[in-house]
C-alpha atoms as an extended CHARMM CRD file, in Angstrom:
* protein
*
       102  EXT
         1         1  UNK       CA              0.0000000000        0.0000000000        0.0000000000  PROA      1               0.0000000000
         2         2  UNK       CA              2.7600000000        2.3100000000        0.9430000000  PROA      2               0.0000000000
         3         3  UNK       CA              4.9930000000        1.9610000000       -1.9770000000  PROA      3               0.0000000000
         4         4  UNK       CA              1.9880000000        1.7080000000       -4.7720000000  PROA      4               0.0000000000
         5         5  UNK       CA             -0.1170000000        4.9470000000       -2.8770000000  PROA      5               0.0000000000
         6         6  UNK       CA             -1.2010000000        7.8050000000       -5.4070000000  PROA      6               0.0000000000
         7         7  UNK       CA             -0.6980000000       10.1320000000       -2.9810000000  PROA      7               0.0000000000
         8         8  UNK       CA              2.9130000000       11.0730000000       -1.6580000000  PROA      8               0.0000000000
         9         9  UNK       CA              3.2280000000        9.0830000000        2.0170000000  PROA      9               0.0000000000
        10        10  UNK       CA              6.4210000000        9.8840000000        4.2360000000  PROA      10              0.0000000000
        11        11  UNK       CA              7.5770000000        8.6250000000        7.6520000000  PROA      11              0.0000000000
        12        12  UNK       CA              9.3130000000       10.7850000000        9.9410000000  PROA      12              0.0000000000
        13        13  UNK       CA             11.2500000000       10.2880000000       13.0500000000  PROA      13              0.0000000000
        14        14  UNK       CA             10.7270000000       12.3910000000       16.5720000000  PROA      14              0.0000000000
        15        15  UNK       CA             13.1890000000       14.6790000000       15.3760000000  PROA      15              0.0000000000
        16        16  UNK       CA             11.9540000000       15.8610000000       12.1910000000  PROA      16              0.0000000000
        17        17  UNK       CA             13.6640000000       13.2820000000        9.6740000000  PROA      17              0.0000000000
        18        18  UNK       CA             12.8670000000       11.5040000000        6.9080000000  PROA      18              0.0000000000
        19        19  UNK       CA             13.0880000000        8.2480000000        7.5400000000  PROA      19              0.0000000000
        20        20  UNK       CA             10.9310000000        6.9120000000        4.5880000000  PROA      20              0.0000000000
        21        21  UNK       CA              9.4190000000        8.0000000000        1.7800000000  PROA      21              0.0000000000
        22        22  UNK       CA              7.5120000000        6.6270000000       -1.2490000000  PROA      22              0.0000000000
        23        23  UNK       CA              7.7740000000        6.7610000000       -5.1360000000  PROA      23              0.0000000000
        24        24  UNK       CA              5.1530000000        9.3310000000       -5.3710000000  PROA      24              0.0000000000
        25        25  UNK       CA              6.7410000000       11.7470000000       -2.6670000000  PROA      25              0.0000000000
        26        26  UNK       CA              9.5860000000       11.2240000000       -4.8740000000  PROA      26              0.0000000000
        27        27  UNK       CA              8.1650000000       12.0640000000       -8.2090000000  PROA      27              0.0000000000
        28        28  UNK       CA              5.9910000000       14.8860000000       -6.6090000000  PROA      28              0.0000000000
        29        29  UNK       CA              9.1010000000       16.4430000000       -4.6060000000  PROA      29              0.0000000000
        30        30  UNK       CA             11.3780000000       16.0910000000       -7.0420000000  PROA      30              0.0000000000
        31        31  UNK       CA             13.9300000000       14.6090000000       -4.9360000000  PROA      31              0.0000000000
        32        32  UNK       CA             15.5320000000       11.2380000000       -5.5070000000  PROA      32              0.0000000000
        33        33  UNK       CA             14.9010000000        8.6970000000       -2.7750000000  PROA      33              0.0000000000
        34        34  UNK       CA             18.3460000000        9.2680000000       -1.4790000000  PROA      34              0.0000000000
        35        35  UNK       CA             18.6860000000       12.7380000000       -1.4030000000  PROA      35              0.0000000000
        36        36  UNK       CA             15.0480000000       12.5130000000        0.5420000000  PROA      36              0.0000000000
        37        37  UNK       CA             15.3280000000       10.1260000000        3.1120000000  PROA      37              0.0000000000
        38        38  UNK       CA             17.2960000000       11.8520000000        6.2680000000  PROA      38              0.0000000000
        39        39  UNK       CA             16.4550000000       15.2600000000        4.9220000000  PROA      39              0.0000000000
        40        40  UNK       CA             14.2400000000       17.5790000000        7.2000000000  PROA      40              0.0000000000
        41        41  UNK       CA             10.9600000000       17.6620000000        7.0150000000  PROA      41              0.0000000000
        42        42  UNK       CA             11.2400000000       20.8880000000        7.1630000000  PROA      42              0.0000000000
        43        43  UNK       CA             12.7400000000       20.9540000000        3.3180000000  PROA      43              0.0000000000
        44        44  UNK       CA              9.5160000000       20.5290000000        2.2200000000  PROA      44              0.0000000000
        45        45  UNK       CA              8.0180000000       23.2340000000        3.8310000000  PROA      45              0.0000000000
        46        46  UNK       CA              7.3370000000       26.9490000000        3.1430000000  PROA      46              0.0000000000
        47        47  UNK       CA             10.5640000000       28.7510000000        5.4690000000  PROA      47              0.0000000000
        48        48  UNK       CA              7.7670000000       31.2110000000        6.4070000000  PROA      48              0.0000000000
        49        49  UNK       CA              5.3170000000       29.1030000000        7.4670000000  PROA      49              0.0000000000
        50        50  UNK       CA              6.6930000000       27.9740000000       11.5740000000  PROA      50              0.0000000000
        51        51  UNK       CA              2.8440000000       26.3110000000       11.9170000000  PROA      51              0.0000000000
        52        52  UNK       CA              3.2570000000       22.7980000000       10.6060000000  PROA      52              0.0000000000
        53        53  UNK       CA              6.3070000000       22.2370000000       12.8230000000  PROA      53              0.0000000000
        54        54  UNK       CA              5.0920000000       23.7340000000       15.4790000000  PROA      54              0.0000000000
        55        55  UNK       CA              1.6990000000       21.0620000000       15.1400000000  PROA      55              0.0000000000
        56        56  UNK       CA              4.2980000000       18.6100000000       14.4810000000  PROA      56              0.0000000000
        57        57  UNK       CA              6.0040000000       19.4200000000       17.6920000000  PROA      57              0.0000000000
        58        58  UNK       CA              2.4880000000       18.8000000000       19.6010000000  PROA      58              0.0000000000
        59        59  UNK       CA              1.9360000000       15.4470000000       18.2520000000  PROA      59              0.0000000000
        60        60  UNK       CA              5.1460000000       14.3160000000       19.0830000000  PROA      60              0.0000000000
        61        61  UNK       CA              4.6600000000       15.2500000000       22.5550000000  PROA      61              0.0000000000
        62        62  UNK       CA              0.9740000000       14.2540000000       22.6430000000  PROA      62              0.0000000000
        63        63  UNK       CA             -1.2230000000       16.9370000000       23.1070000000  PROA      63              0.0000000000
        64        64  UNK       CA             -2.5620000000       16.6050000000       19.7440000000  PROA      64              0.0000000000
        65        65  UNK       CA             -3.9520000000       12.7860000000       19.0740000000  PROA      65              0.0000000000
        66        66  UNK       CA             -3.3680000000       14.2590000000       15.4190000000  PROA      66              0.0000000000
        67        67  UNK       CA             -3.1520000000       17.0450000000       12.8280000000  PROA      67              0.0000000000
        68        68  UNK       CA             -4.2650000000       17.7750000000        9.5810000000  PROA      68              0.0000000000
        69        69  UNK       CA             -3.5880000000       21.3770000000        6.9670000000  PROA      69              0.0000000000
        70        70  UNK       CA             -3.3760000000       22.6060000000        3.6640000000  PROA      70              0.0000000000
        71        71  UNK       CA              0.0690000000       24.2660000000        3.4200000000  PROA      71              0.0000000000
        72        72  UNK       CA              2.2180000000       25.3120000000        0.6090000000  PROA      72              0.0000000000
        73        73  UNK       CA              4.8430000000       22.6860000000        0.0850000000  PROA      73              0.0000000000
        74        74  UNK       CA              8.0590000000       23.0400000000       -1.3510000000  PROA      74              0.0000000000
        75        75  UNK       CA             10.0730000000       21.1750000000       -4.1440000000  PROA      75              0.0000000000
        76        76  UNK       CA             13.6840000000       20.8370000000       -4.4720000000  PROA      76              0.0000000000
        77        77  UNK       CA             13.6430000000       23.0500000000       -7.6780000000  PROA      77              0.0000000000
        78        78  UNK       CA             12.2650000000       25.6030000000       -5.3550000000  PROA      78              0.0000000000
        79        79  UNK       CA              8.3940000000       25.7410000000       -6.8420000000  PROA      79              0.0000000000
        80        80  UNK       CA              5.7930000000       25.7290000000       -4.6010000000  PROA      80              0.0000000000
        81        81  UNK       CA              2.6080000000       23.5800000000       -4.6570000000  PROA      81              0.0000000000
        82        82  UNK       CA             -0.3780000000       23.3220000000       -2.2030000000  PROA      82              0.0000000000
        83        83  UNK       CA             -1.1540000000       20.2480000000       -0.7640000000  PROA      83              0.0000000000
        84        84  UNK       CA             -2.9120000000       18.3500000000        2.5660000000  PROA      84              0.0000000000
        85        85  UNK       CA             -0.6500000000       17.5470000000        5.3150000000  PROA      85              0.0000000000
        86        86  UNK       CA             -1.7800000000       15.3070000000        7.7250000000  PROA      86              0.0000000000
        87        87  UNK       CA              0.3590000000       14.2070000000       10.8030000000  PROA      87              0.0000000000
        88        88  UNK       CA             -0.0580000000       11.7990000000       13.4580000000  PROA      88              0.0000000000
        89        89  UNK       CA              2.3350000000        9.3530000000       15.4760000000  PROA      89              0.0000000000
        90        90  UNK       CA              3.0010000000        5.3680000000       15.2400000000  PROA      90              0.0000000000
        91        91  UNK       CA              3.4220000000        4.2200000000       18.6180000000  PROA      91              0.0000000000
        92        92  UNK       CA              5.5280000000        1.0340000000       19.7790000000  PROA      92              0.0000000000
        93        93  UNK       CA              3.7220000000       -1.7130000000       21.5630000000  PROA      93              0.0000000000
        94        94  UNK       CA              5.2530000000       -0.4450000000       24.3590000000  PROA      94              0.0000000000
        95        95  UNK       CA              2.6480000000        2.7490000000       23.2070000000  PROA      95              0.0000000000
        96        96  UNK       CA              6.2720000000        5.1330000000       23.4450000000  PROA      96              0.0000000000
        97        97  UNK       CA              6.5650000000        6.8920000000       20.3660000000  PROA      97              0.0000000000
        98        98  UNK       CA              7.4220000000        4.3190000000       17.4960000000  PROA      98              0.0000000000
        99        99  UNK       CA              9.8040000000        6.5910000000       14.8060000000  PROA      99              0.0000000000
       100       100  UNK       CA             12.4450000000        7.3530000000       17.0890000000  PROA      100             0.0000000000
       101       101  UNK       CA             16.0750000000        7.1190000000       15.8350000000  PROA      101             0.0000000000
       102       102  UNK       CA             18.6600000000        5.6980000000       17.6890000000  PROA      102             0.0000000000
């Protein structure tokens, strides 16, 4: 499901990295899956706009069960495009959160 998606899917760690990402993020980004993966998440994001990390930052911590925007995103040749952002967190079994890098 992940890897055949039409719509661009990415997993980030606690701290804001990539940690996977599928063809369509690729394609859509215009990033390779290299350059993408262990980039910040914040690469994809308007520099003006502090919102989405800050609502990141509050799902991560768990005061938000989960979050959901339209933002302008942006692609490695610069160009922006609009698109919906949703965020919420994996947890372990342990119910910690799961994406955490070692």
């Amino acid at each position: 499901m992940f890897d055949d998606a039409a719509i661009a899917i990415a997993t980030v760690d606690t701290d804001g990295r990539i940690i996977q990402a599928n063809g369509t993020a690729e394609r859509l980004f215009g990033y390779e899956h290299d350059a993408l993966v262990g980039a910040p998440v914040a690469t994809l994001l308007d520099p003006n706009d502090g919102g989405f990390l800050r609502q990141f930052g509050e799902v991560v911590r768990g005061d938000l069960q989960q979050y959901e925007t339209e933002r302008r995103l942006r692609r490695k040749d610069g160009s922006y495009i609009w698109g919906q952002a949703a965020i919420s967190l994996l947890r372990d079994r342990a119910g910690g959160p799961g994406l955490r890098r070692s």
